[in-house]
C-alpha positions in Angstrom: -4.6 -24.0 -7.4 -1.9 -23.3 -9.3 1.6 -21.8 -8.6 3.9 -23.3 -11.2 7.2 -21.1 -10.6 7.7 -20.9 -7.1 6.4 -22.6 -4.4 4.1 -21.8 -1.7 5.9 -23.6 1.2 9.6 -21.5 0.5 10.8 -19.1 2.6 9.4 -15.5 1.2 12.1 -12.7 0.7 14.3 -14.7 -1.9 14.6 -13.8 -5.7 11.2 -15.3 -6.6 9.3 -15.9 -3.1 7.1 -13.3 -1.3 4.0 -12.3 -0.8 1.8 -14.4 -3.4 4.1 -17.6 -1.8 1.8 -16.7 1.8 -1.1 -15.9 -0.4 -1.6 -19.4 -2.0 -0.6 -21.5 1.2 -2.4 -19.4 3.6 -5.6 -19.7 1.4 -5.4 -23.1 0.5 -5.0 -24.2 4.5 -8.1 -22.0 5.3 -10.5 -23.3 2.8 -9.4 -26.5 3.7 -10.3 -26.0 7.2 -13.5 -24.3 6.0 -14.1 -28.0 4.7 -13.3 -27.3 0.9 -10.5 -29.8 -0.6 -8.0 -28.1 -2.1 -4.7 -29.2 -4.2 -1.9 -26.8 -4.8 0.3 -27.7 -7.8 3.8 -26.6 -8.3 7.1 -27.3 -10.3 9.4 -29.4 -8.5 12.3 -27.6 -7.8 14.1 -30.1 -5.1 14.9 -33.9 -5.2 14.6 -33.9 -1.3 11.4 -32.5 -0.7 8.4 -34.9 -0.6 6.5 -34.9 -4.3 3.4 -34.1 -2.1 3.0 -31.8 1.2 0.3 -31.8 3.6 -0.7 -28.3 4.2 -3.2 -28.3 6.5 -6.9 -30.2 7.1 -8.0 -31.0 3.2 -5.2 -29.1 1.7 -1.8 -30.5 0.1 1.0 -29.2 -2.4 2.1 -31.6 -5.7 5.0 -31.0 -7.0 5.0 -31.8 -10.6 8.0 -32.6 -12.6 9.2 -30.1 -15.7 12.6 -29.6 -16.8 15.4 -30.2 -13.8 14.4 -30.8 -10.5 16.0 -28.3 -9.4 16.0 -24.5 -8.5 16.5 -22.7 -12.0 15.7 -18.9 -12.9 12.2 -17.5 -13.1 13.0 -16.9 -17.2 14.1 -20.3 -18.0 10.7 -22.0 -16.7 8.5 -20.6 -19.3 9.4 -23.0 -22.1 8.8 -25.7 -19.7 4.9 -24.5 -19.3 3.2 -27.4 -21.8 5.5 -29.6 -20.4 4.4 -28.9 -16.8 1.1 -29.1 -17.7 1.0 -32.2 -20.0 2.6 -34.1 -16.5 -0.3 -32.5 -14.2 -2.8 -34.0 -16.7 -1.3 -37.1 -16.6 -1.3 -37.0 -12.7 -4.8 -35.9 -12.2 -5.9 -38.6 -14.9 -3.9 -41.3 -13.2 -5.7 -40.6 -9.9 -9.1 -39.7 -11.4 -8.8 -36.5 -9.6 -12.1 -34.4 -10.4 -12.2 -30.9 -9.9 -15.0 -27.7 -9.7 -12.5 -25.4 -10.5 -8.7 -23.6 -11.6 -7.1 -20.6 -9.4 -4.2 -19.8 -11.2 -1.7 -17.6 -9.4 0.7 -15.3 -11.8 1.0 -15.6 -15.4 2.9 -18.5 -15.8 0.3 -20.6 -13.7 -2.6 -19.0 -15.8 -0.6 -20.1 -18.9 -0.8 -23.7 -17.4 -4.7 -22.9 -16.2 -6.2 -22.5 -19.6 -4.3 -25.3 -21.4 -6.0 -27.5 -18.4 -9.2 -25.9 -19.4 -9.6 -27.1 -23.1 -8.6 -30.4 -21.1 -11.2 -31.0 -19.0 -13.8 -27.9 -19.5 -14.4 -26.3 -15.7 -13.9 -22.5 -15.3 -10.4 -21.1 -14.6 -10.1 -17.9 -11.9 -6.6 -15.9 -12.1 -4.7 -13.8 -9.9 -1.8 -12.1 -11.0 -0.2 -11.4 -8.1 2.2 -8.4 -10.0 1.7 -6.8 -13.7 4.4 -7.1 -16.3 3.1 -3.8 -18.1 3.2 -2.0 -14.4 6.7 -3.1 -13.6 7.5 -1.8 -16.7 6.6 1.6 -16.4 8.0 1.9 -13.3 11.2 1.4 -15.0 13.3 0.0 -12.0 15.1 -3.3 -12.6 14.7 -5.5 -15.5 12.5 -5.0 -18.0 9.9 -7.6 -18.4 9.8 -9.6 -21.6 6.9 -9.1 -24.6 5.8 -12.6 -24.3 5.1 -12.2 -20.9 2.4 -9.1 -21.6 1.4 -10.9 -24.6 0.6 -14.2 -22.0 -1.0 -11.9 -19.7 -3.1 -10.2 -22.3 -4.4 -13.9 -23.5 -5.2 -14.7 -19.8 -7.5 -11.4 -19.3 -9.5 -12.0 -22.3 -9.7 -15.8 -21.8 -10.5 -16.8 -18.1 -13.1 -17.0 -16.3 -13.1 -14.3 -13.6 -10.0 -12.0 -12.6 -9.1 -11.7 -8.6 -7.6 -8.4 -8.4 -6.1 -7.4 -4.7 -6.7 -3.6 -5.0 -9.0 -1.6 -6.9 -5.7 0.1 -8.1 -4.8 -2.9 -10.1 -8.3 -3.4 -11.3 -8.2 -0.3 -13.1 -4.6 -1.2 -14.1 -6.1 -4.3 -15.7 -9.1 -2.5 -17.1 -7.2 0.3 -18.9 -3.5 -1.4 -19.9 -5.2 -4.8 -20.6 -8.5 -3.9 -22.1 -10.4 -6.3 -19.1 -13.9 -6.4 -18.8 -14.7 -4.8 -15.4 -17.4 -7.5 -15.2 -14.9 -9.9 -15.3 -13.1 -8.8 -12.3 -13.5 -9.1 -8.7 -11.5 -7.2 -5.9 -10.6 -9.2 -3.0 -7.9 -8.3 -0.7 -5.0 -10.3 0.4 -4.9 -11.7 4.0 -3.0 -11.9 7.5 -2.3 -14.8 9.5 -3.5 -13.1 13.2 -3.0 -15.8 15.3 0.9 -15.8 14.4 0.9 -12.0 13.5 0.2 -9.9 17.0 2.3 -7.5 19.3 4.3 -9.0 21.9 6.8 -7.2 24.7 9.1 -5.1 22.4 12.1 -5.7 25.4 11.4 -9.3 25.1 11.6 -9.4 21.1 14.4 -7.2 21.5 16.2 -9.2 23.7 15.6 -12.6 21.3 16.6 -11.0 18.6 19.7 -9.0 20.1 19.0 -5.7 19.8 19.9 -2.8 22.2 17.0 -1.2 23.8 18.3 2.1 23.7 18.1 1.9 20.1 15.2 3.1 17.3 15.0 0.0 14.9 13.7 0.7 11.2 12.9 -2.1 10.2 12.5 -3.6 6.2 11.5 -7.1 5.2 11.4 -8.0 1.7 12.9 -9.5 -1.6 16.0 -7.6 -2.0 15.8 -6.2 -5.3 15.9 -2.6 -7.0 11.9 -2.7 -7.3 11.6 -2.5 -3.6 13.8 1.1 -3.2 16.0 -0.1 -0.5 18.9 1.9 -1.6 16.6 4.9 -0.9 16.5 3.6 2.2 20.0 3.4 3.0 20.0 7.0 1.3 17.6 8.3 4.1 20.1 7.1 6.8 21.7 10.3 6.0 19.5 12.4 6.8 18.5 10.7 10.2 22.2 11.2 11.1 21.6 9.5 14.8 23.8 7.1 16.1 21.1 5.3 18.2 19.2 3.9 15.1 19.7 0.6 13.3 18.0 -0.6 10.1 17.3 -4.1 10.1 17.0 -5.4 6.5 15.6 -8.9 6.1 15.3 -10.5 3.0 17.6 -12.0 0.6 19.0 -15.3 -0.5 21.5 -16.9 -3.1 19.8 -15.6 -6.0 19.8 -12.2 -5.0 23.7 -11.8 -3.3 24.9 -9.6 -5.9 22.5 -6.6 -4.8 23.1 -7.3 -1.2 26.5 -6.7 -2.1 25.7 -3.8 -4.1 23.6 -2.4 -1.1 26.7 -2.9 1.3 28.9 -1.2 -0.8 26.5 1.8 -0.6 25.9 1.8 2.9 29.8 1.8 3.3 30.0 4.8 0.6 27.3 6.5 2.7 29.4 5.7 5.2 25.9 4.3 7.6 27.4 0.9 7.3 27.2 0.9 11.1 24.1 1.7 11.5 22.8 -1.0 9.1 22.5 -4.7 9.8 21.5 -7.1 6.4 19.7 -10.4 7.6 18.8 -12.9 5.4 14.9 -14.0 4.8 13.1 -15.3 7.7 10.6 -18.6 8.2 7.6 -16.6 8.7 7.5 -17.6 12.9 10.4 -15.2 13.3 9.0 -12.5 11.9 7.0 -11.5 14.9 9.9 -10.8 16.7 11.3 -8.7 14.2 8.0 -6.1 13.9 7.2 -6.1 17.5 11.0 -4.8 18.5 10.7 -2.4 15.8 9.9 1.3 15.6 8.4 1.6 12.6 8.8 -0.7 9.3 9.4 1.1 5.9 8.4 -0.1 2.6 10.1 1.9 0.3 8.8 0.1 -2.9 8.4 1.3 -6.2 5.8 -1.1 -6.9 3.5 -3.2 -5.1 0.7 -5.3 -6.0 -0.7 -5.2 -2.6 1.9 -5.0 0.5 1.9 -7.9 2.7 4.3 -6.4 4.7 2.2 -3.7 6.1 -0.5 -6.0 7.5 2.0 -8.2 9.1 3.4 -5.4 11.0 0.3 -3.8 11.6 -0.6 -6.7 13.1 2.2 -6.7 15.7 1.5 -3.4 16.4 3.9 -1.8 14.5 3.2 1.5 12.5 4.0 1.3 9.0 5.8 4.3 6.3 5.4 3.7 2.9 5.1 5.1 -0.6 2.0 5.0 -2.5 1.9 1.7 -3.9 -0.6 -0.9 -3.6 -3.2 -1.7 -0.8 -1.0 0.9 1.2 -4.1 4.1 1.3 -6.7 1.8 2.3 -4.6 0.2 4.7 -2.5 2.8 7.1 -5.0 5.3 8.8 -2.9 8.5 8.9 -1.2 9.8 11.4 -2.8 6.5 13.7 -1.1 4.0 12.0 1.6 5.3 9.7 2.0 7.8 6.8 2.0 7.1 3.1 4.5 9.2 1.4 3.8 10.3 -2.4 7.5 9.0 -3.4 9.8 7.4 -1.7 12.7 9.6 -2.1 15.2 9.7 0.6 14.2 13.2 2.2 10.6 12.0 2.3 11.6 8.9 4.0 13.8 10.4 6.7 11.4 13.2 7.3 8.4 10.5 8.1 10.4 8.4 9.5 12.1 10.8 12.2 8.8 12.6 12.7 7.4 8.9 14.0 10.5 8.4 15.9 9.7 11.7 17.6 5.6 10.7 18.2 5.7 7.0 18.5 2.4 5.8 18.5 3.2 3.2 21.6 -0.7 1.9 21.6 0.0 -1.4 19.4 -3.4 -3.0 20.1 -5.2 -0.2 18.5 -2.9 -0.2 15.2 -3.3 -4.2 15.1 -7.3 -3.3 15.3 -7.4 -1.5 12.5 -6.3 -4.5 10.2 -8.1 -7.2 11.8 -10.5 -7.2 9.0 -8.2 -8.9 6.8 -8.2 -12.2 8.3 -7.6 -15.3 6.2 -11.1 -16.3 7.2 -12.5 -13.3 6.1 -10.6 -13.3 2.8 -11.3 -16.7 2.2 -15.3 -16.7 2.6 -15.0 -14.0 -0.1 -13.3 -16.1 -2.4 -15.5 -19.2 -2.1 -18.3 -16.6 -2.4 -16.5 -15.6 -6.1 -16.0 -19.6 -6.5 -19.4 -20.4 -5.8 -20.4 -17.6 -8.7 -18.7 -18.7 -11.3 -19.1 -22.6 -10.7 -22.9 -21.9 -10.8 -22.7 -19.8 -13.9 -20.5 -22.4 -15.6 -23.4 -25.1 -14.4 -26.1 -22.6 -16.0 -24.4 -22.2 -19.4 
C-alpha cells in the first residue's frame, strides 16, 4: 500500500490527516490478521519515529526518505514524487521484497503506484480518497491545482481497477474523469467496533468534564473551510439556549490560523461561550467524546465518504449532516439522524433542535444499523477485488 503524503499512524483531524489516515492503517492491520502480509509505504516526515512500524500481525509501515525529513506542506511534496519512488525501489530491491500487488491511496500515491508498475509489472488498485475536480466545484477553500486533475486523469485511464467508497463518487469518476465503469469497484469504508460502541453518557461526561445538564453538539474533524464549521457556529444563533455546548475537535499547527478565524466569529456571534475548540484526538478518546454527546454534526461541503458518522453511529450517537458522501445510505431517517439538503445555518439549527427535542436515547439500535461496516467486512471485499485482478493479470 501506498500513502506517500501523510501517514497512516498520525493523529487524524490535522491539515492533512483524516479519514483515508484510519482507512489505510485499519485495512492494512485487518488483512494482516486475515493472514495476508501487507507493507504500508510513506514519506518520512520525522527523524524520531522508527523508519519502520509494526502495525499489527503481518502488517508494518516504511517510511521512505524524499526531500526533508520533516513535516512540510501537502503542495511542496509533489516534486519529490520520482524521488520517493526511485528510494522505495531501491528498498524493496535491496530486500528482494516481492509483491502481488499496488493499493495506492490519493493521487500522489497513485503517481508513485504506476512509476512502480513499469518497474516491476504487477497490477496497481487506486483509491482516491477525495477528488480534485469535486473540491473544485464546490468552490470552498483553495482551489486545487491543474496538475493535480491532470495526475488524476492519468491514474483513471492507467490503473488497474478503481476503489470508489460511494456510488456518488463512482459516477463522479465516470462522468468528470471519463472512467470505465468496468474499471471501478464500490467498496465502502470501515469502523473499528470493538473501539467504537456506546458507553454511559454520565460516565463519558464526567471524563471528559462536561455538565450533565448540558445538550453537547458535537464536531470532529480537520478544521478547514471545506468542512462548514463556520455554519455551524452560525447555527448557534438560532439555538439561542444557554444549556448547549459545541464541542469542536480537530485541528493542529497547520491549521491555527482558521481556528483563530473560527474564534473570532464565535466571539462576533457572540456564542463564544457556548463553544469549546479542542484540538484532534488519538482515536481511543474519541469514544468518550460521541457517547457524551447529543447529536454530532457534519456540516461539510464535501465528503468523499464520512468517517465520522459511522464512528458516532457506532457509540450510539445520532448523526445531522448535509448531503455529502456515504451520508443517504448511512443515517436511517428520523432513527438515526437526518440529512439536510445544505447545510445552511437555519437548516442546521432547525435539525439539530428538533433532535434535541426527540432524542433518540436507544443507542444500541443506532450502533445496529452500522454494524455492517466492519473492517472485516470491508476487508474480505477488498481481498475479493485483490484476488480479481491478480488472477486477471496471471491470465493475460
Amino acid at each position: 500500500m501506498l500513502s506517500v503524503h501523510t501517514c497512516p499512524i498520525k493523529r487524524p483531524g490535522g491539515k492533512d490527516t483524516g479519514g483515508m489516515n484510519v482507512y489505510v492503517r485499519e485495512l492494512a492491520k485487518d488483512m494482516g490478521q486475515k493472514g495476508h502480509f501487507v507493507d504500508v509505504y510513506t514519506r518520512d516526515h520525522d527523524p524520531e519515529e522508527n523508519k519502520t512500524v509494526n502495525l499489527g500481525h503481518n502488517s508494518r509501515l516504511i517510511h521512505i526518505k524524499a526531500g526533508e525529513v520533516a513535516e512540510i506542506d501537502k503542495g511542496t511534496i509533489y516534486p519529490l514524487l520520482h524521488n520517493f519512488a526511485s528510494n522505495m525501489r531501491d528498498f524493496v530491491e535491496t530486500r528482494d521484497l516481492q509483491y502481488d500487488l499496488i493499493h495506492s491511496h490519493y493521487w500522489m500515491s497513485g503517481c508513485v503506484g504506476n512509476l512502480i508498475q513499469s518497474w516491476i509489472s504487477i497490477p496497481h488498485i487506486t483509491m482516491f480518497h477525495t477528488l480534485g475536480h469535486i473540491k473544485n466545484l464546490v468552490k470552498v477553500g483553495e482551489n486545487e491545482p491543474n496538475f493535480r486533475l491532470k495526475a488524476e486523469k492519468n491514474l483513471v485511464k492507467n490503473c488497474d481497477r478503481i476503489v470508489a467508497s460511494t456510488e456518488l463518487e463512482k459516477n463522479q469518476l465516470i462522468n468528470f474523469y471519463g472512467a470505465s465503469p468496468e474499471t471501478i469497484s464500490v467498496v465502502p469504508c470501515g469502523v473499528n467496533l470493538d473501539l467504537f460502541k456506546p458507553m454511559n453518557k454520565g460516565f463519558a461526561r464526567q471524563e471528559l468534564q462536561l455538565n450533565d445538564d448540558e445538550h453537547v453538539i458535537l464536531f470532529v474533524g480537520r478544521i478547514v473551510p471545506l468542512k462548514g464549521i463556520e455554519n455551524l457556529l452560525k447555527a448557534m444563533k438560532f439555538l439561542n439556549n444557554k444549556k448547549i455546548k459545541l464541542v469542536i475537535v480537530g485541528g493542529d499547527d497547520y491549521s491555527h490560523l482558521e481556528v483563530k478565524r473560527l474564534k473570532r466569529l464565535s466571539y462576533k456571534l457572540q456564542v463564544h461561550k457556548s463553544v469549546i475548540f479542542l484540538s484532534s484526538m488519538e482515536q481511543k478518546i474519541l469514544p468518550y467524546f460521541y457517547s457524551a454527546s447529543d447529536v454530532c454534526v457534519i456540516p461539510s461541503y464535501y465528503e468523499s465518504f464520512g468517517l465520522v458518522a459511522l464512528e458516532s453511529l457506532a457509540c450510539g450517537t445520532p448523526v445531522i449532516t448535509t448531503d455529502v458522501g456515504c451520508m443517504k445510505s448511512v443515517i436511517n431517517e428520523p432513527k438515526t439522524g437526518y440529512v439536510i439538503s445544505n447545510n445552511t445555518p437555519y437548516n442546521l439549527a432547525n435539525k439539530i433542535s428538533y433532535l434535541l427535542e426527540k432524542p433518540n436515547t436507544d443507542s444500541h439500535s443506532i450502533r445496529k444499523s452500522i454494524t455492517r461496516f466492519s473492517w472485516s467486512n470491508v476487508a474480505e471485499t477488498i481481498i475479493k477485488e485483490y484476488d480479481s485482478i491478480t488472477k486477471t493479470n496471471l491470465n493475460r
